[in-house]
Each structure stands twice: as C-alpha cells, then as structure tokens.
C-alpha positions as CSV (number, residue, x, y, z in Angstrom):
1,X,156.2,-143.2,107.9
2,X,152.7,-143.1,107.0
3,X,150.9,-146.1,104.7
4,X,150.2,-145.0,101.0
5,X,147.0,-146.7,99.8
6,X,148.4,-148.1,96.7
7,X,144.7,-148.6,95.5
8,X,144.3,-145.0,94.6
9,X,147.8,-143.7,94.0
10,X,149.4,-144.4,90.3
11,X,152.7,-145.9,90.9
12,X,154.3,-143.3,89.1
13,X,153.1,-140.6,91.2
14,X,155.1,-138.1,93.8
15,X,153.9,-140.2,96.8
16,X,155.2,-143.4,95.7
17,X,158.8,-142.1,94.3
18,X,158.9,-139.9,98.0
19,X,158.5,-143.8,99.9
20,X,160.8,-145.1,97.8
21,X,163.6,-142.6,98.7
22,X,162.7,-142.8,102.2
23,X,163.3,-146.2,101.6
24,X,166.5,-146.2,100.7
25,X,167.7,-142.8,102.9
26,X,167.8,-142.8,106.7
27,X,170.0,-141.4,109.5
28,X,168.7,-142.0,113.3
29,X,168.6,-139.2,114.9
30,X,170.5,-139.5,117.5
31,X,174.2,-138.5,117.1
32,X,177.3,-139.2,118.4
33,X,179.0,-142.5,118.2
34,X,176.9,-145.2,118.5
35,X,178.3,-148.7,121.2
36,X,178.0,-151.9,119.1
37,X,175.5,-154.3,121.3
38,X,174.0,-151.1,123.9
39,X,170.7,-149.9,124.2
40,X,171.0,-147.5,121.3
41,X,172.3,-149.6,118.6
42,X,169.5,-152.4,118.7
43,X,167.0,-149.1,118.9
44,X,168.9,-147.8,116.1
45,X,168.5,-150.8,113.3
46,X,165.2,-151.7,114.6
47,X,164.1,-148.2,113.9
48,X,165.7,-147.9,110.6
49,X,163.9,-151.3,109.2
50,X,160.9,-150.0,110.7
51,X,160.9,-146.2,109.4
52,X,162.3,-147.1,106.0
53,X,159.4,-149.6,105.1
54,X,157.8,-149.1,101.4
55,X,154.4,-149.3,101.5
56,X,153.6,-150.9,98.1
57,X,151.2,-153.6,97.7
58,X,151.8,-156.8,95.4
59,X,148.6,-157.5,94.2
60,X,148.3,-153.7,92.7
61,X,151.7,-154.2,91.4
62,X,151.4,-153.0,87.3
63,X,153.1,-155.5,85.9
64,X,153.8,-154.6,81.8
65,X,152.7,-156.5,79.0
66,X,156.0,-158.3,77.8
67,X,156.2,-158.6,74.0
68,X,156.3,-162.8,72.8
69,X,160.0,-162.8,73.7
70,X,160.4,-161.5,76.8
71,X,157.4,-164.0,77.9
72,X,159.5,-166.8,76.9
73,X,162.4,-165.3,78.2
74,X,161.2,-164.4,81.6
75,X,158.6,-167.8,82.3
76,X,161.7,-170.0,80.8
77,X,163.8,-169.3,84.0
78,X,163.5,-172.5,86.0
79,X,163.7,-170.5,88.9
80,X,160.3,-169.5,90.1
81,X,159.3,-172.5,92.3
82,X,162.6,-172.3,94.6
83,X,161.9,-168.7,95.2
84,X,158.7,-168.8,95.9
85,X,159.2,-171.3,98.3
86,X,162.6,-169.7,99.9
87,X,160.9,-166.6,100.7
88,X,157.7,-168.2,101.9
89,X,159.9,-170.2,104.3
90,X,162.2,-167.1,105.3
91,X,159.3,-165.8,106.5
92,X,157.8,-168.1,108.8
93,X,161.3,-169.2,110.3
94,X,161.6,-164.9,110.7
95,X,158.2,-164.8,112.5
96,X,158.9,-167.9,114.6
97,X,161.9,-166.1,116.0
98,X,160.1,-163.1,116.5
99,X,157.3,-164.8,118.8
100,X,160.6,-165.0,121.4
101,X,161.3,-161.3,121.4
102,X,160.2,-159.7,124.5
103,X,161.6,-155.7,123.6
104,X,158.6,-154.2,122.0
105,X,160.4,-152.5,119.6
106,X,162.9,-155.0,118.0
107,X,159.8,-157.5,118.3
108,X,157.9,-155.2,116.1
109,X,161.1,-155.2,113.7
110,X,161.5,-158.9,113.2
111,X,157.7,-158.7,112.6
112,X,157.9,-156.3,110.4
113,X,160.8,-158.2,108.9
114,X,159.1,-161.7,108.5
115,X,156.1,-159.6,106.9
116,X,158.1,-157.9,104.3
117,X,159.2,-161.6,103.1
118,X,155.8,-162.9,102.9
119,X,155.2,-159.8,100.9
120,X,158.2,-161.0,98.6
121,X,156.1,-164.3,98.2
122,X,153.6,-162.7,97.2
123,X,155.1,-160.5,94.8
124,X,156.7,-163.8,92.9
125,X,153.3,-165.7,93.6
126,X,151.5,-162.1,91.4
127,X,154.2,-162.3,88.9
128,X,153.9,-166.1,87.7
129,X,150.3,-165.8,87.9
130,X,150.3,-162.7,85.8
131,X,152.2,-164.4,83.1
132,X,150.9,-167.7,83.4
133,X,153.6,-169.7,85.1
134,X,152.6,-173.0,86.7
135,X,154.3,-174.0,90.4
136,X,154.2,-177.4,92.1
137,X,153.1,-177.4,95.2
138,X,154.9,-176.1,98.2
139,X,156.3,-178.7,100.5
140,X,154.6,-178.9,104.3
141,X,156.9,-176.3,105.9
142,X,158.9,-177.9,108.8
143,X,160.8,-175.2,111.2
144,X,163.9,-175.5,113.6
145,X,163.5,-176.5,117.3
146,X,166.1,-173.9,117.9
147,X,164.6,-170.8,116.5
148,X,167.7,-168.9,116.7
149,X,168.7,-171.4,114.4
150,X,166.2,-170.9,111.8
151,X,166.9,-166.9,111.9
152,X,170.3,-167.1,111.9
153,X,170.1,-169.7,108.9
154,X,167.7,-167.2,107.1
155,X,170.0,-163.9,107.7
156,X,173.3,-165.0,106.6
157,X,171.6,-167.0,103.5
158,X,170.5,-163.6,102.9
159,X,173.8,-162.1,102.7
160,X,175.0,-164.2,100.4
161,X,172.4,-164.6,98.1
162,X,171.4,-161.0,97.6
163,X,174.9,-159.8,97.3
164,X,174.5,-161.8,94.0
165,X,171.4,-160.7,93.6
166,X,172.0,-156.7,93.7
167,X,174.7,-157.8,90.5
168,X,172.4,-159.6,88.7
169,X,169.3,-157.7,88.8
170,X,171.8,-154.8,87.6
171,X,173.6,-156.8,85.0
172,X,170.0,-158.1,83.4
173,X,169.3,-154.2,83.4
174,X,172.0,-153.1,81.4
175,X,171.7,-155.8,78.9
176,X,167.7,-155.2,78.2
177,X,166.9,-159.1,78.8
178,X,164.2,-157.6,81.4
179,X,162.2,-155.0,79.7
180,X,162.4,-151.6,81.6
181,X,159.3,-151.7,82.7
182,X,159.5,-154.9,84.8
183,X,162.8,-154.5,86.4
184,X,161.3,-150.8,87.9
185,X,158.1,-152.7,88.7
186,X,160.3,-154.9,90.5
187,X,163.2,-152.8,91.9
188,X,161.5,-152.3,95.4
189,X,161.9,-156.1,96.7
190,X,165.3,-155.7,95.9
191,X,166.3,-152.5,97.9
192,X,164.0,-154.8,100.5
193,X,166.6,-157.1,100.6
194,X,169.7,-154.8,101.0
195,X,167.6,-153.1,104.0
196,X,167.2,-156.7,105.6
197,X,170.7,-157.9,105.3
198,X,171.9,-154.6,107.0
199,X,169.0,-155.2,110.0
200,X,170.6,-158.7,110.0
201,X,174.3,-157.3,109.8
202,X,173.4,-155.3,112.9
203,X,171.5,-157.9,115.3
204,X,174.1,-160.6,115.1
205,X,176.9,-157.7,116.1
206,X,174.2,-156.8,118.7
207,X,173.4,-160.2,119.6
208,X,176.9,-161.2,119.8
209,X,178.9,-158.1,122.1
210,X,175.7,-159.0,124.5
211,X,176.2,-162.4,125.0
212,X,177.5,-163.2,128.6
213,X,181.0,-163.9,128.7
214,X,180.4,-167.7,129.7
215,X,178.1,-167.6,126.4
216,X,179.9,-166.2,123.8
217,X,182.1,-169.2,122.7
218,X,178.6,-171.1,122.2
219,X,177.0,-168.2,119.9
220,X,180.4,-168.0,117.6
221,X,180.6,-171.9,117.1
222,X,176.8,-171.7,116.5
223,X,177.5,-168.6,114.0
224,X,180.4,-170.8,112.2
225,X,177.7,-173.7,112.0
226,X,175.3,-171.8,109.8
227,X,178.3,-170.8,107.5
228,X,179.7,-174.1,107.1
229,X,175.7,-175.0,106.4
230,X,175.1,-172.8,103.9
231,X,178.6,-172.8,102.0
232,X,177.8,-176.5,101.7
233,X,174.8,-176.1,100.2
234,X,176.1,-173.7,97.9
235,X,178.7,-176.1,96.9
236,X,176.2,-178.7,96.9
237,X,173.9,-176.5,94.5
238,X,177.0,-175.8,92.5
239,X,178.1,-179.8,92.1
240,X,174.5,-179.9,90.7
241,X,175.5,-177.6,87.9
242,X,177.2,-179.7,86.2
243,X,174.4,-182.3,85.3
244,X,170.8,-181.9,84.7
245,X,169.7,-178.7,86.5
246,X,172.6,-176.8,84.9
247,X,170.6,-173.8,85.5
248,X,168.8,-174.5,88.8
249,X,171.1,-171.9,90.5
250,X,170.2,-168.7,88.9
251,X,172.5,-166.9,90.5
252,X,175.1,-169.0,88.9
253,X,176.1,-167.5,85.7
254,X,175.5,-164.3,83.9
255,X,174.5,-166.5,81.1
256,X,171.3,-166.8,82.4
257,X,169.9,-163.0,82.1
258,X,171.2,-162.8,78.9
259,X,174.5,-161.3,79.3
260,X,178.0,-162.6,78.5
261,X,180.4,-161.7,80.8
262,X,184.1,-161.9,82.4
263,X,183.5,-163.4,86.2
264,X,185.8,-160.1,87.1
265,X,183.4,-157.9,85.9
266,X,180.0,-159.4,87.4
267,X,182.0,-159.3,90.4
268,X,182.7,-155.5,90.0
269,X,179.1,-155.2,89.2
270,X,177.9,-157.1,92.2
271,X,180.7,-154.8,94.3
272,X,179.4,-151.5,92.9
273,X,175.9,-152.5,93.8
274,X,176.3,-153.6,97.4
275,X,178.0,-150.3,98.0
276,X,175.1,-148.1,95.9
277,X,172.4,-149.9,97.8
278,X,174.0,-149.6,101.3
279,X,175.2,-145.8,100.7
280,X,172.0,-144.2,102.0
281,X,171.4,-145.5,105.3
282,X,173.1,-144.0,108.4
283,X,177.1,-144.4,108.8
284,X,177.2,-146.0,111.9
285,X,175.2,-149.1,110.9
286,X,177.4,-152.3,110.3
287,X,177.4,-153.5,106.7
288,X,177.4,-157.0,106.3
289,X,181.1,-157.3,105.5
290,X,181.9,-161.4,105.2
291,X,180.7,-162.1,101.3
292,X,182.1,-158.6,100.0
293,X,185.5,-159.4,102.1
294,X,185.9,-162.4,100.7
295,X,184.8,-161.6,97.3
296,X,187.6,-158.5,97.4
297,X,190.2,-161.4,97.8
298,X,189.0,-163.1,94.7
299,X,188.7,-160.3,92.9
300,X,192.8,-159.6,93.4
301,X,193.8,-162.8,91.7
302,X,191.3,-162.3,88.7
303,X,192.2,-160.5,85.4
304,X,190.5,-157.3,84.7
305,X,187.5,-157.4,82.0
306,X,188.8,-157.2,78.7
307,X,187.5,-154.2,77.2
308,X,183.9,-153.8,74.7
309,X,186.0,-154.3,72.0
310,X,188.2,-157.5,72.4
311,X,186.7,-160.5,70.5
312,X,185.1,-163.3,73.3
C-alpha cells in the first residue's frame, strides 16, 4: 500500500479512513489451505503485517484540547514513563532480532515490525509533550545475548498485555473518561497492536513446526521459559499493588479509566474485543489463542454482571 503524506491530508479525510480499513481488512491472495510452518505461511503473515501498515505520522497526530478535567484525568495516570520505555525497548529487542533474518521478506517484516513500535514511542513521547507531562529519563537500554530471546520475550508480553488492552481502551470509551476525540486520535496504535500479536501468533507456529526434530524439545522449554518469565512478572507487578504503587499496573483495574465494573464483565469486554479486532484479517492466520483460552476458563467459574440496575 502506498504512503499517505500525513502533512497534507486532514485526518478526517477519505485517504486516511481508506488506510485505516485496509488496516484492519486483509486476505492473502492465495487460496486453498494454507501448511502451518511451509513456505506459504511465513509469506502469508509477513505479507499481511507488511500490506496492512497505516501510514500515519505521530508528530502530525491532532491531538484535541482536553477541557481542565480530562487534563487532570489523562496526565494523572502514573503510567506514561513505563510505556514509554516498554515500547522504546520492544523495539530495539524487535530490530536486534531482525538483523539475524536472512529471507528478505520476513526480514523486511520484523523491520517493519520493530519500526511500528518505535512509532508507538513516539506517539506516547507526542502525547505527554502535548499536554505537558514530565518523564524521567530512560534507563541505558541493555539487550539479550540470545536475540531470540529478546523477541520471544517481546511477542508473548504482547499477547498478554494488549489482550487487556483492547478491553480497556474500549471500556474507557464507553464510559467517556477519554474524550472522543482522543481515543479516535489514538485508536490506530491499538489495532497496531492486535496486527502485531497475530504476526507474532503466526512466527512462533512457523518457527516451531520448522524446527528440526532434534531441536524442537529445546524451542518448547525455551517457549515455556518466557511464560513462566513473564507470568512472574505479572504476579510480581500484581504483589506490588497492594502497597505504594497501587496503580502502577494500569491494566489492573477498571477503576483506573473511570469505570466501575464486575471482573466478569471487563472480561467479556476484553473477549468481544480480541475477536472484533482479529475478525478482519484472513481466516487461516493463527490467533494468538493462550491468554483468551485461559481467560474462557476463568470466565466459567465467575458470576455474570449484575445488570445496569442492581445497586453496587
């Protein structure tokens, strides 16, 4: 897909809404059943992160004026540093891994990839500046000698952090605590995200059914190694919320977007989301399936919402 100049094309315009559905829509173009790990599969989720790129550019993002409130709503959030800095870092360890990739075309993928979360950077680096947020410096970023590593680390931290994210971002909608305006000014690094876990989804399946046989052992204890990393960080980051930094994790409760809520129903929400933002890409992509499986199970054992109605 061809660039858009977003210097000279109003972010409301035809242009921009026709790269943001082609964004969010794509079907290769080959058909017929597609082998998990072959030839046409990598070709397949390289192409579709590569043709469904949005062209936007942070620094002539519009962001709105935000009434006294919403300022002090939205620079409140004592989030902004630890973004900024995961994405910067999810960049460079996606970049890193990249400089090993020999096919042409998934190496322009994963650079494409590493790119697009620099661009995320940015966009949260434009945001605080535009309303005035201070950061602390970024720490000296230190990579993995295994590179592998470091991608593998960044994907599946992915998948579980944006399958929270999709809920949230749609939960903060619905109750107004984001004006309108900011939340669509916003909306494309999301669907960024969806696009990037299901490129991720698709190269560890890939990378895993071409493994050698004497290999594959080692790539599914190092796979089990950056779960059992990341869930303890999570519960790590969730001890944590009990003291101090109660709301370093934003992700943590719907009580930080301004929304009170049943943990059933964000889970629906987040649910709903993942499957709305995965919906238009081709079929025979893998979804990442390990956070929504296990989410499903929770789910049973919870009650349902109670409804608008019921006293809290």
């Amino acid at each position: 897909m061809s660039s858009i100049p977003a210097e000279t094309v109003p972010l409301d315009s035809p242009k921009v809404a026709a790269a943001d559905h082609y964004a969010r829509h794509w079907t290769f173009d080959r058909p017929g059943p597609i082998r998990i790990g072959s030839d046409e599969h990598g070709e397949m989720f390289a192409r579709m992160l590569l043709e469904t790129h949005n062209p936007y550019k942070p620094r002539v993002l519009d962001w709105p004026k935000l009434d006294p409130e919403a300022h002090r709503r939205l620079t409140s959030l004592p989030i902004w540093d630890i973004a900024v800095q995961t994405e910067g870092r999810a960049s460079l360890r996606v970049l890193d891994y990249a400089a090993t990739i020999r096919d042409p075309l998934m190496n322009e993928a994963m650079v494409m990839d590493g790119n697009e979360e620099a661009r995320h950077k940015k966009v949260l680096s434009n945001l605080v500046e535009a309303y005035g947020v201070v950061l602390e410096p970024e720490p000296e970023y230190t990579g993995y000698k295994d590179l592998e590593w470091g991608w593998m680390r960044t994907g599946y931290s992915e998948c579980i952090d944006s399958f929270f994210a999709f809920g949230l971002f749609e939960a903060a909608r619905r109750s107004g605590y984001f004006p309108p305006d900011l939340v669509d000014t916003f909306e494309p690094v999301i669907q960024e995200e969806a696009r990037h876990i299901l490129f991720f989804a698709n190269w560890a399946a890939w990378q895993r059914a071409r493994q050698p046989l004497w290999r594959k052992p080692y790539f599914l204890a190092k796979t089990a190694a950056v779960w059992a990393v990341l869930i303890w960080d999570r519960l790590v980051m969730a001890r944590d919320l009990g003291g101090a930094s109660k709301q370093t994790n934003f992700t943590a409760s719907s009580d930080s977007i301004g929304i009170s809520m049943d943990a059933s129903e964000l889970i629906d929400i987040c649910l709903a989301e993942n499957d709305r933002r995965m919906a238009g890409y081709d079929p025979r992509l893998l979804r990442p399936t390990t956070v929504p499986f296990f989410i499903r199970i929770a789910r049973r054992f919870m009650r349902n919402p109670r409804p608008a109605s019921a006293p809290a």
